[in-house]
FIDO-579152 format. One record per residue (C-alpha): x, y, z; residue number from 0. Coordinates in steps of 0.1 Angstrom, whole numbers. Example, Ala and Ser with C-alpha at 12.3 -4.5 7.8 and 13.67 -1.06 7.14 Angstrom:
residues 2
123_-45_78_0
137_-11_71_1
END
This chain:
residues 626
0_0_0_0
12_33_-10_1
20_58_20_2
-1_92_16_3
17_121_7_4
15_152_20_5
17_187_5_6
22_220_12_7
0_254_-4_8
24_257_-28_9
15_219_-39_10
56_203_-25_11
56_170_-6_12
62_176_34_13
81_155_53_14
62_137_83_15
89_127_102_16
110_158_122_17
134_156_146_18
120_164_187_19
130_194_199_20
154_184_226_21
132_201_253_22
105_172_241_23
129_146_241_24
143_151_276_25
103_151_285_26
101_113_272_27
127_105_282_28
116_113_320_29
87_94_317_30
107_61_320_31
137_75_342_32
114_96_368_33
85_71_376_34
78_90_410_35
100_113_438_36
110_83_448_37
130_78_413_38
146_114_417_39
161_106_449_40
171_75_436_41
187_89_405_42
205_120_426_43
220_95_455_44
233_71_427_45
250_101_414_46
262_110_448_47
281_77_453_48
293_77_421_49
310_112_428_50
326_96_461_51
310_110_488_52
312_102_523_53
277_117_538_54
244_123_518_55
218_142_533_56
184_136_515_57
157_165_524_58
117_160_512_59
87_179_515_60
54_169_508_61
63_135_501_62
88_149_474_63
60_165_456_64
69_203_466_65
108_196_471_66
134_176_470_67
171_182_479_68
200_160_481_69
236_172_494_70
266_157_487_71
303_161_499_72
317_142_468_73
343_157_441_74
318_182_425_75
319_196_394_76
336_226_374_77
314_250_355_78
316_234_319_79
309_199_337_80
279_211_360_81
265_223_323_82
274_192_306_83
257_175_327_84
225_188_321_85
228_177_281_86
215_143_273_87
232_114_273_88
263_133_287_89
281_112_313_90
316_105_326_91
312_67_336_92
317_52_301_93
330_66_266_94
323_40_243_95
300_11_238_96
322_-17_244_97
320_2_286_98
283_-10_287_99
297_-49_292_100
315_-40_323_101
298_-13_343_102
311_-5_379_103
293_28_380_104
256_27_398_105
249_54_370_106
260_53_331_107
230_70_306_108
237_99_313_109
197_107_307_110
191_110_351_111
195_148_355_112
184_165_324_113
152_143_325_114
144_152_359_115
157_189_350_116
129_190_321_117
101_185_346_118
105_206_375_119
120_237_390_120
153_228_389_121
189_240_408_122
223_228_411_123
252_241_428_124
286_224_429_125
319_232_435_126
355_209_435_127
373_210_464_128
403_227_453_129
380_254_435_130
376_292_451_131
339_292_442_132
309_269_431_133
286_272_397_134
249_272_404_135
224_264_376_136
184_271_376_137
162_257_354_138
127_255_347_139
114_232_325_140
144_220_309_141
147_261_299_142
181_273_315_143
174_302_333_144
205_315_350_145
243_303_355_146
261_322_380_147
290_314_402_148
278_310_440_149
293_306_468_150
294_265_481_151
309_234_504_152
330_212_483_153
304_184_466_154
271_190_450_155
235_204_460_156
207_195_437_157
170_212_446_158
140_195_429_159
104_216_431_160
72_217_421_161
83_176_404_162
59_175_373_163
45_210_375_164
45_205_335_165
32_176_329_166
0_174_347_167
-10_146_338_168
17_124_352_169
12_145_388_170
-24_132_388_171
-12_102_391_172
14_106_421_173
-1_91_453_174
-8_104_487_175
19_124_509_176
27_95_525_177
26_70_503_178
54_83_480_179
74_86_514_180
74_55_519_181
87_54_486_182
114_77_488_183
122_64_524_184
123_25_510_185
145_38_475_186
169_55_506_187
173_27_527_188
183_6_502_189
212_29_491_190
220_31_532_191
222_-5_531_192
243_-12_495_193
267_15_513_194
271_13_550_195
304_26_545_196
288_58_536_197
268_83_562_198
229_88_554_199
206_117_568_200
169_116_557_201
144_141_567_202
108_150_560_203
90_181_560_204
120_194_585_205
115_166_606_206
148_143_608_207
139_104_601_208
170_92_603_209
208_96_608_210
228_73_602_211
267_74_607_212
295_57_581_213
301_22_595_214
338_12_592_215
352_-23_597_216
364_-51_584_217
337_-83_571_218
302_-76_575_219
304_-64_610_220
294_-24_592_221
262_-41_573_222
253_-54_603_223
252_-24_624_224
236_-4_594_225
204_-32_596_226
207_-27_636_227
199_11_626_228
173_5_602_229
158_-22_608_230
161_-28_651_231
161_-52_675_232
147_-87_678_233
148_-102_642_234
169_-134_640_235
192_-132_613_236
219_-160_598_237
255_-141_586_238
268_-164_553_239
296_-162_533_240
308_-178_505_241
331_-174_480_242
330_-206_443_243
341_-202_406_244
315_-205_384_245
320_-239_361_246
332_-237_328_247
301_-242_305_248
305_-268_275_249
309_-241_245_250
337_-221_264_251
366_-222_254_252
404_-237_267_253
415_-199_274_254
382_-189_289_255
389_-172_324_256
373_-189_354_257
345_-169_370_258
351_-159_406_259
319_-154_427_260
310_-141_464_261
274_-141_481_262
276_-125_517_263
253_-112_541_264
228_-124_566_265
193_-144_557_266
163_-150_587_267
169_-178_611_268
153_-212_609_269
112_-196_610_270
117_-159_602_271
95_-151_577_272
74_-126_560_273
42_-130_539_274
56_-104_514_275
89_-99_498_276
94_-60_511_277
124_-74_533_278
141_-94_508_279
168_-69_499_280
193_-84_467_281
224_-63_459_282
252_-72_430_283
282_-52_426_284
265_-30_457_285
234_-24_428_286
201_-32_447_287
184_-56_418_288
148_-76_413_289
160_-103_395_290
137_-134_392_291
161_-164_394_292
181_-148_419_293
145_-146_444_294
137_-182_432_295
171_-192_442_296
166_-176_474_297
134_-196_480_298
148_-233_466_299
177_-226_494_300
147_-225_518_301
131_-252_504_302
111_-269_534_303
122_-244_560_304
94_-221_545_305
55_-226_547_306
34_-220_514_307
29_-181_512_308
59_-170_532_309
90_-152_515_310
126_-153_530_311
139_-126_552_312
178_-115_540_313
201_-89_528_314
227_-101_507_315
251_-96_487_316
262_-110_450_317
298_-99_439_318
307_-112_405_319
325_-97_377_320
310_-66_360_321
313_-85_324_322
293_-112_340_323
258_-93_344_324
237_-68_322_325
226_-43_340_326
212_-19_311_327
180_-38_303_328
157_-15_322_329
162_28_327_330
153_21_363_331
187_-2_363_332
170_-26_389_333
165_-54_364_334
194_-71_355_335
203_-103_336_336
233_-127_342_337
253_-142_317_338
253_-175_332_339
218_-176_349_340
218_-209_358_341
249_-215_376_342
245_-182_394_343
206_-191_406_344
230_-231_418_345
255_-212_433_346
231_-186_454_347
204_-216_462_348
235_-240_472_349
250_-209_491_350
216_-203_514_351
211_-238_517_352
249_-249_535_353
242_-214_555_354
210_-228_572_355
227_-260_576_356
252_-247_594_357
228_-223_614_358
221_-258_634_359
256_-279_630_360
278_-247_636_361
305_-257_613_362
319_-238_588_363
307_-236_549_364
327_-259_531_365
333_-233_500_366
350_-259_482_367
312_-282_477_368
293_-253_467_369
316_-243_441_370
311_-282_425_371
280_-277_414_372
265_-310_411_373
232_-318_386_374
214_-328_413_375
211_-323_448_376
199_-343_476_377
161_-336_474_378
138_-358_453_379
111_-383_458_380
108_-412_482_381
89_-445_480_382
71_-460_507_383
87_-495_512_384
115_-479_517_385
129_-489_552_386
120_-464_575_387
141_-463_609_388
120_-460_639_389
122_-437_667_390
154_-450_690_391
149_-462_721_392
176_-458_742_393
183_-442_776_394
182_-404_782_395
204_-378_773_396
230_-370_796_397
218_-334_802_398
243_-310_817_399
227_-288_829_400
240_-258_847_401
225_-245_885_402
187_-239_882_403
174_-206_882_404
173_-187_915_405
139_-183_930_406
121_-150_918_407
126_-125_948_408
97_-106_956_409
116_-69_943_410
112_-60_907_411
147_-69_901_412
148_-104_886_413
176_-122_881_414
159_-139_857_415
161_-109_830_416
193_-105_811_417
208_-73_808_418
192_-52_780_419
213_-52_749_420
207_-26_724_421
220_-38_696_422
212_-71_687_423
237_-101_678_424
229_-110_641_425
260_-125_635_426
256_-163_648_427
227_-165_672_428
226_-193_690_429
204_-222_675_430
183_-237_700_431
191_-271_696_432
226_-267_702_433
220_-262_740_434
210_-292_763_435
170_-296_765_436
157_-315_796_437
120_-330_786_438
95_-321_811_439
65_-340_804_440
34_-336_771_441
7_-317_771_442
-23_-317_749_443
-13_-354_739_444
9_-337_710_445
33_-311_728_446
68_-320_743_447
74_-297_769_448
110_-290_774_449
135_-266_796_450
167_-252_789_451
194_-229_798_452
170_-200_787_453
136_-210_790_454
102_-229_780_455
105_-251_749_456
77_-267_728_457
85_-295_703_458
59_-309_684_459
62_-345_679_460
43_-351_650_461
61_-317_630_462
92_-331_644_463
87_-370_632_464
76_-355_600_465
113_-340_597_466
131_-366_607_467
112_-396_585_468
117_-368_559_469
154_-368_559_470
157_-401_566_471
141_-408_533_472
160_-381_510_473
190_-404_526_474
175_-436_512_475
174_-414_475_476
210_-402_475_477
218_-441_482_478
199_-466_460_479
173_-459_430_480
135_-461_440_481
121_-493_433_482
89_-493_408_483
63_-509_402_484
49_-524_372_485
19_-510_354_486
-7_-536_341_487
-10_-521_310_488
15_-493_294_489
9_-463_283_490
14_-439_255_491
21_-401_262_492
18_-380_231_493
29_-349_238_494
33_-311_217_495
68_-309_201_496
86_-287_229_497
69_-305_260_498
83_-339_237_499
119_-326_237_500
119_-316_278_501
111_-342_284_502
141_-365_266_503
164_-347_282_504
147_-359_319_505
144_-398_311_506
170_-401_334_507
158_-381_362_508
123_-398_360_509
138_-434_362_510
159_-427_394_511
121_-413_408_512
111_-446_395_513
88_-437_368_514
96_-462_337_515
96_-440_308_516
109_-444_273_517
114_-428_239_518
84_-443_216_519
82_-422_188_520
91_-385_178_521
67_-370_202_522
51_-405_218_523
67_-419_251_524
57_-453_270_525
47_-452_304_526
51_-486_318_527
62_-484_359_528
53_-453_384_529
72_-455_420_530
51_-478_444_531
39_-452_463_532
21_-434_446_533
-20_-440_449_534
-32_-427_412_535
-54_-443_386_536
-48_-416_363_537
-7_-427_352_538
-10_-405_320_539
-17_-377_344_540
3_-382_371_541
31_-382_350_542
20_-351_328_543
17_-336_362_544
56_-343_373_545
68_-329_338_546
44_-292_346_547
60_-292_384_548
97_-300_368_549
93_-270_341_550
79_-245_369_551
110_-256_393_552
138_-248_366_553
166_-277_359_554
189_-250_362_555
186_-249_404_556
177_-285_411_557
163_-311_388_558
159_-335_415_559
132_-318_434_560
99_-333_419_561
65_-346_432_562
76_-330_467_563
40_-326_476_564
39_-363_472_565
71_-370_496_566
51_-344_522_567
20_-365_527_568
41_-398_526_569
60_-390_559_570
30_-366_571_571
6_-403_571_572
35_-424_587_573
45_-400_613_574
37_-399_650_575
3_-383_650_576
-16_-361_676_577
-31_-382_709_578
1_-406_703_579
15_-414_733_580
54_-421_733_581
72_-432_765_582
99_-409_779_583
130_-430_756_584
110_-424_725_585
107_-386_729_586
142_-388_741_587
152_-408_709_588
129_-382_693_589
142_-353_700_590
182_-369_693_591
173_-377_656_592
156_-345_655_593
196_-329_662_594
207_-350_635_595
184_-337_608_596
202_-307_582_597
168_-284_589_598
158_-295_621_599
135_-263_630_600
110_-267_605_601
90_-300_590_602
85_-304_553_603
56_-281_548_604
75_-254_565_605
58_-251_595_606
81_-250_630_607
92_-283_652_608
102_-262_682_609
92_-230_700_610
108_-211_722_611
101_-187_749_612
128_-170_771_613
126_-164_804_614
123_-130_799_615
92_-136_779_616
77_-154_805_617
90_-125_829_618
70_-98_812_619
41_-121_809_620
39_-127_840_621
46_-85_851_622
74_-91_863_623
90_-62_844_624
101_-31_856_625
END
């Protein structure tokens, strides 16, 4: 089809497509960098680090819809800089395109300040520190008003007002006062965190939020003050670190460099959990992300310490080399892409996983396995004839137990309460199995009452069973195939072209779950055995249902970890139920092969085997509180 023409009076063709004025484009172009105030904060502070400064104050009115001002005590900026930075696509963090495969700036477009320039009142005064006087620029608009010099501290001052005063149709759609200061407070904090090294003050309509001082110190003893600050006392955090090589993948070549790797930082303790994901922070390079295989990874390192429709707790950290991750896929720069996906989502889930472990066994990550990178894992499916062991009986623990308690005196002063700490100890707490536990007696028919060294204990024996039958059977997996059993009368799967060629490439997996499967035509497969516990008529779609829960799981993070739901309700049915009555050497046999389990504080579905409360719980309970 022929594309109309269009002609002037005087009867010439007119061209339809012109060039934007650049006032327009810088307008666009802030409708995908400055979302909300939120993103202008974001955008100045990332500029601010950049620059090298040691202490950012961040000032907002209105919810940043009247002002917002950011001050700096970076390098700051001559005159002809503090002007080119206000042209698009002007930047000093990268001068060619080959720079964009290894960025180690948080900022590179160069597109932040004149978009945000274009839609507000906009100043900014900087000077460099060896400079007699500053450069201040106003503009409205994106039209430059005034340059002047002015006098200035060495860094950079950058005043946003009246934030879409242009474009009223993108202020309509700001939210409330508070709700973008939440915004602006959450895009703030996660700088604070990313950069501990680095002091933040936040305040609101002239009311200080927050100050927080530079943290210095070796490891992650400054992250760990900086989440004391923000977010306080009582939540039970796990510190990890470890440090792999990323394998070398079949198509690289002899002279390919090996990838070094490093997740640190702390995760929640054995039952800290949130039903969201707002306090599941994820940094690379110090960049706070959203990546989907890294929160997937996160979650499969949980795997049955979480119940259904709870999210980790953490705040960690992924170092790995800049040419090793994308981080120009999105102008917000929080979604990023990984070169090797999958054997950074192994290396993360494998990295959580060891650090939970070793939560209970208190030994230290053995960096060397996690860099290995096996194709499977320990979790899979387990059959019911499989030999379960039985709860031991043997003789008591020998408990050594230190001096009881005193009596409570009759003063306010109990001895009881332990000195108030005001900064809590994230680094290593204390898991509660490690100390001795003295059983007390059962109540309710299902709850082990227990004492130890710090207070009340409740174990529940069936949760507890449940974990302990559950490991015992993933042992029996890593050991010796699962046996099948033989159907009557095979069947034939026919199955679409791409579900056809997943699932040749999982033959193998499937047999060692003991499901008899084999190539019988291009896209046909026979179904002749299924593993002998399972309790379906339908084979066809018990199968088809293995092959939809092995495609949402990802082989890339662990193959192995099919028909779990099944494994669940196999040791949930052959577990010690509720109005069981076990004799003092069972519980005590109990509650031993419950300190041999990997995950010992949870049972499969996630929900907890033991609950504690401190004496000083019971203190305050009971008013014993000053």
């Amino acid at each position: 089809m022929d594309t109309p023409q269009y002609h002037s009076e005087n009867g010439l063709p007119v061209n339809r497509i012109k060039l934007l004025p650049e006032q327009v484009a810088n307008q666009i172009a802030a409708g995908e960098v400055v979302e909300r105030p939120a993103s202008v904060v974001k955008e100045l502070v990332e500029n601010a680090l950049d620059a090298g400064a040691s202490q950012i104050t961040v000032e907002v009115k209105a919810g940043g819809r009247s002002r917002i001002r950011v001050i700096d005590d970076g390098h700051g900026m001559s005159r002809d800089d503090a002007l080119m930075s206000l042209e698009r696509h002007a930047t000093s963090k990268i001068t060619r395109a080959e720079d964009l495969a290894s960025i180690s700036t948080m900022g590179f477009r160069g597109e932040a300040v004149p978009s945000i320039a274009s839609v507000s009142r906009f100043t900014l005064t900087s000077r460099e520190a060896e400079a007699e006087a500053g450069t201040q620029i106003t503009i409205n608009g994106g039209k430059m008003i005034s340059v002047q010099e002015a006098g200035a501290a060495a860094g950079t001052e950058v005043e946003v007002r009246s934030l879409f005063y242009n474009l009223p149709a993108r202020r309509k759609f700001m939210r409330t006062e508070e709700t973008e200061r939440s915004h602006v407070q959450h895009a703030l904090s996660l700088m604070a965190l990313g950069h501990p090294e680095v002091a933040f003050t936040f305040r609101h309509n002239d009311r200080e939020v927050w100050r927080l001082p530079a943290e210095t110190g070796e490891g992650a003893s400054p992250l760990e003050r900086r989440l004391n600050a923000l977010w306080g006392d009582g939540l039970r955090l796990v510190s990890i670190d470890t440090e792999g090589v990323l394998p070398k993948r079949p198509f690289d070549e002899e002279e390919t460099p090996a990838i070094s790797i490093r997740i640190w930082g702390f995760i929640g303790a054995p039952g800290v959990s949130r039903s969201n994901r707002d306090n599941q922070h994820l940094f690379v390079n110090q960049r706070p992300v959203d990546n989907v295989g890294l929160s997937m990874a996160l979650r499969e390192g949980y795997h049955t310490a979480l119940m259904k429709g709870k999210y980790p707790v953490c705040c960690l950290f992924l170092e790995i080399g800049p040419g090793e991750v994308d981080v120009n896929i999105h102008p917000s720069k929080r979604e990023v892409k990984f070169h090797r996906e999958r054997e950074v989502r192994r290396f993360v889930a494998n990295a959580v996983k060891e650090g939970l472990a070793n939560y209970h066994a208190q030994q230290p990550t053995n960096h060397e396995a996690l860099a290995t990178f096996t194709t499977a894992d320990s979790f899979g499916l387990a059959a019911e004839d499989v030999t379960i062991q039985p709860v031991a009986q043997q003789k008591p623990l020998d408990m050594d137990f230190k001096e009881p308690p005193a009596p409570i005196p009759k003063d306010d002063a109990s001895p009881l309460i332990p000195q108030a700490n005001t900064q809590t100890d994230l680094q290593d707490p204390k898991p509660l199995l490690s100390a001795p536990l003295k059983i007390i007696g059962v109540v309710g028919k299902l709850y082990v009452v227990l004492e130890s060294e710090n207070g009340l204990v409740l174990m529940d024996q069936h949760a507890a069973h449940e974990r302990v039958l559950y490991e015992q059977l993933l042992e029996q997996m890593e050991r010796e195939q699962t046996a099948s059993q033989k159907l009557l009368l095979p069947e034939t799967v026919e199955l679409t072209a791409p579900d056809a060629a997943f699932l040749s490439e999982q033959v193998e997996t499937l047999s060692r779950l003991g499901v008899g499967i084999s190539v019988f035509g291009e896209r046909t497969f026979l179904l002749d055995a299924l593993p002998p516990f399972t309790k379906v008529k339908d084979a066809k779609g018990f199968l088809l249902a293995l092959i939809d829960e092995l495609k949402a799981v990802g082989t890339g993070v662990n193959s192995m970890r099919l028909g779990e739901d099944v494994v669940t309700k196999t040791v949930c049915r052959q577990a010690i139920k509720a109005n069981d009555v076990m004799s003092d050497p069972e519980l005590e046999g109990l509650l031993k092969d419950l300190r041999q389990c990997s995950m010992p504080y949870t049972c499969p579905h996630g929900r907890p085997t033991l609950i504690e409360m401190s004496y000083a719980e019971l203190e305050k309970k009971f008013g014993r509180t000053v």
